[in-house]
N, C-alpha and C positions, 0 to 999 in steps of 0.2 A: 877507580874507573873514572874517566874524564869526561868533558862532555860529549869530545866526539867520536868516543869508544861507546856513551849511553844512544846515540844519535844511530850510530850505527845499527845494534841491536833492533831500536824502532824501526830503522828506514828502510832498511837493505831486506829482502824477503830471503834470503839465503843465510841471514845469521845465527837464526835459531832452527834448532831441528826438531823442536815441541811446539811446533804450530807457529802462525803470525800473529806480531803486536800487534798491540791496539792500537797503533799509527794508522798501520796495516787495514786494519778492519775498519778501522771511520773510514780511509781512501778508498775499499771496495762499499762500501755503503754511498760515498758519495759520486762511485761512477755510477754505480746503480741508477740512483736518485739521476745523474746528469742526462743518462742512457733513457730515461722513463720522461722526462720535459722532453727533451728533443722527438719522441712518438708524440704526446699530445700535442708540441707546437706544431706540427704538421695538421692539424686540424685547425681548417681559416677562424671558423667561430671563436672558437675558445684562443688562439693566438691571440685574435683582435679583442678579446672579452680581458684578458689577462698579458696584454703585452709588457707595462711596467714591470709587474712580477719575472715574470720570463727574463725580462732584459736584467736586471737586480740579480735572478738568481745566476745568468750567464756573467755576470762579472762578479759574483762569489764566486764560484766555481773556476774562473781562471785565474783569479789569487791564489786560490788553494792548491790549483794545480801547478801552479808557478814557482810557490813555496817550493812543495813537495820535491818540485823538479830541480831546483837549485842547495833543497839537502842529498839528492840522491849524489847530484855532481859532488859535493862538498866532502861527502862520506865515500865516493869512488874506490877510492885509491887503499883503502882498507878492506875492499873486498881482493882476495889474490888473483880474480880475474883480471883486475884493472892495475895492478899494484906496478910499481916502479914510475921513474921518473915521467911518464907522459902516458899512465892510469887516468887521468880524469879525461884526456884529448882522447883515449880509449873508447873511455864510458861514453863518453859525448856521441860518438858514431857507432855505437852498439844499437842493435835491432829496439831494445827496449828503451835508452833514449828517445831514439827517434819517435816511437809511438808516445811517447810524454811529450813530444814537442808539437806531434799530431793534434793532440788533446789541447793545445794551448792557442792553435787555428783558426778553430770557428767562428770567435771571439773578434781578432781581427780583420776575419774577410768581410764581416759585418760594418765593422765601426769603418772600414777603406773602402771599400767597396758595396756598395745596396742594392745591386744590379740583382732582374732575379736568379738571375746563372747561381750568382754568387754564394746568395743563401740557401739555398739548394745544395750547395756543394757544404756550406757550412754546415746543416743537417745532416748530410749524410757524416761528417765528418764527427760530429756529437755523436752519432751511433757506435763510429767504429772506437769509441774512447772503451767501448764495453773490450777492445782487446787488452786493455790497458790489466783488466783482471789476471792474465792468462800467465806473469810474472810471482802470483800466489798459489798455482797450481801445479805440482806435479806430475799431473796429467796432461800438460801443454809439452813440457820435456819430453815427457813420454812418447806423445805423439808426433815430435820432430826426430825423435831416436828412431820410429816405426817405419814413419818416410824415408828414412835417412838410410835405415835397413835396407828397405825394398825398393829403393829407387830405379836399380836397374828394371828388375820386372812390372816397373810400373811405367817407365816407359817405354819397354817394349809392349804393354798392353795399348797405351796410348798411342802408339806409332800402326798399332793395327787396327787400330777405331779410326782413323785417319785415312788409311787406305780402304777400308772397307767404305766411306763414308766419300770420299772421291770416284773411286768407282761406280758407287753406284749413282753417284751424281751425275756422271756422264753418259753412263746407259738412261735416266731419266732422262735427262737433254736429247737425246737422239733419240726416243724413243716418243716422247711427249710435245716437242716442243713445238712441234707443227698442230695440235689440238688447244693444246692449252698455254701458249707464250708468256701468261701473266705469270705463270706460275712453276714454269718449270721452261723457260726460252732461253736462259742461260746457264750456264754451270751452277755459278753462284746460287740460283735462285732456286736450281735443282736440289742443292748444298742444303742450305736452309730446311727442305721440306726432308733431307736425310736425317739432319741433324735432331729434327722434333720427330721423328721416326723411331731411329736411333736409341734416345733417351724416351722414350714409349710416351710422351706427352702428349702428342698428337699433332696434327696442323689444321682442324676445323674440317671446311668441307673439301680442300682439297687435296685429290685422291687421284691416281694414275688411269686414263680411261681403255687403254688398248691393252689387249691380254696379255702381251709379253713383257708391257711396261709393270703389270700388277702383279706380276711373277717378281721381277728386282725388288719390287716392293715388298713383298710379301719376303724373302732371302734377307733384305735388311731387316726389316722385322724382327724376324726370327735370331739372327747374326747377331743384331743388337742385346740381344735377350744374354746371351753368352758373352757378350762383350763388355756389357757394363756390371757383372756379377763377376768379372776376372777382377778388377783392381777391389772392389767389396771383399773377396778371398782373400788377396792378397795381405790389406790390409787388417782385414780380423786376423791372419796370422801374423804378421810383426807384431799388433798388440797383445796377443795372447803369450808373445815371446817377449815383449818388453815390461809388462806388470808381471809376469815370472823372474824374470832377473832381478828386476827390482826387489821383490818379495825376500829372494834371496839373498840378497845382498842387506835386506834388513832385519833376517832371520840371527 
């Protein structure tokens, strides 16, 4: 075995089918660990009590990630998803690239840019490195295979949360909009107080004051309740039909 057939086995989370190397397992250890600074440096105090550290450990962390990323391309082409003459140009524009490329971001917008937009965006950008895991999980497949299932009836659920959530937005407007403008004077604004309806959150204190208006309200309400438990169905049934297939298929 050579080096870049040992390289492989390490790097690639698809090589073995008895779990992931310990390549593997330091890299979900050190999104962890990357994913857990990026919460505490959102805290002014301790950023400012500990900023060296912080910036030290953000420029470990993108060597490593850097490495990591430039053995994945290198081992490419030995995975059969990537294989033939222009496998690594492949892998390069695969969804999971991309999210290593993501992870290697934050690092930059910092040192080119300091603006606070900037780091702000960098932060959130250290959080989503935590997708970076979801290439060692089975259960990510899985749940693109359940989507992938059910996408028709998920978007016809979606298309009728839409229209229930437009209409009733326009009965609010015309029904509200001469009492209460701030809140309900445009469609848009009517929109909003559906949408936190809708998803049973709430909107504070404001509430529809004329009887027929708190009737629509009270229909999305209730609408709501059945609308947002269709795509919840939905999806417990493709996953309950895609960890049975699988089961089977490793029986």
């Amino acid at each position: 075995m050579n080096i870049r057939e040992r390289l492989f086995l390490e790097v690639d989370a698809t090589a073995r089918s008895n779990g992931i190397s310990r390549f593997n397992r330091f890299i979900c250890l050190l999104i962890i660990g990357a994913v857990l600074l990026a919460v505490l440096e959102t805290e002014q105090p301790v950023a400012e009590t500990y900023h060296q550290m912080f910036r030290a450990a953000e420029w470990l962390l993108f060597g490593i990630f850097l490495i990591e990323y430039c053995l994945r391309v290198y081992i490419a082409p030995m995975n059969p998803l990537f294989s033939g003459k222009y496998g690594r140009l492949k892998y390069i524009f695969s969804v999971w690239s991309i999210i290593d490329l993501i992870a290697l971001l934050p690092l930059l917008l910092t040192v080119f840019d300091g603006t606070a937009f900037y780091l702000r965006l960098a932060r959130l950008l250290r959080i989503l490195r935590v997708s970076k895991l979801g290439r060692f999980t089975k259960a990510w497949t899985l749940l693109w295979q359940a989507i992938a299932k059910r996408r028709y009836e998920l978007m016809l659920s979606g298309m009728a949360a839409l229209m229930l959530l437009l209409v009733s937005s326009t009965f609010l407007y015309v029904l509200e909009a001469a009492e209460q403008p701030e809140a309900f004077g445009s469609i848009p604004r009517a929109l909003w107080w559906s949408v936190a309806t809708l998803t049973t959150v709430g909107y504070g204190d404001v509430t529809p004051i004329s009887a027929v208006g708190r009737f629509f309200a009270g229909i999305t309400a209730v609408a709501g309740i059945g609308l947002v438990a269709m795509p919840t169905g939905i999806l417990a049934a493709a996953f309950s039909d895609a960890f049975q297939n699988q089961e089977s298929k490793e029986a």
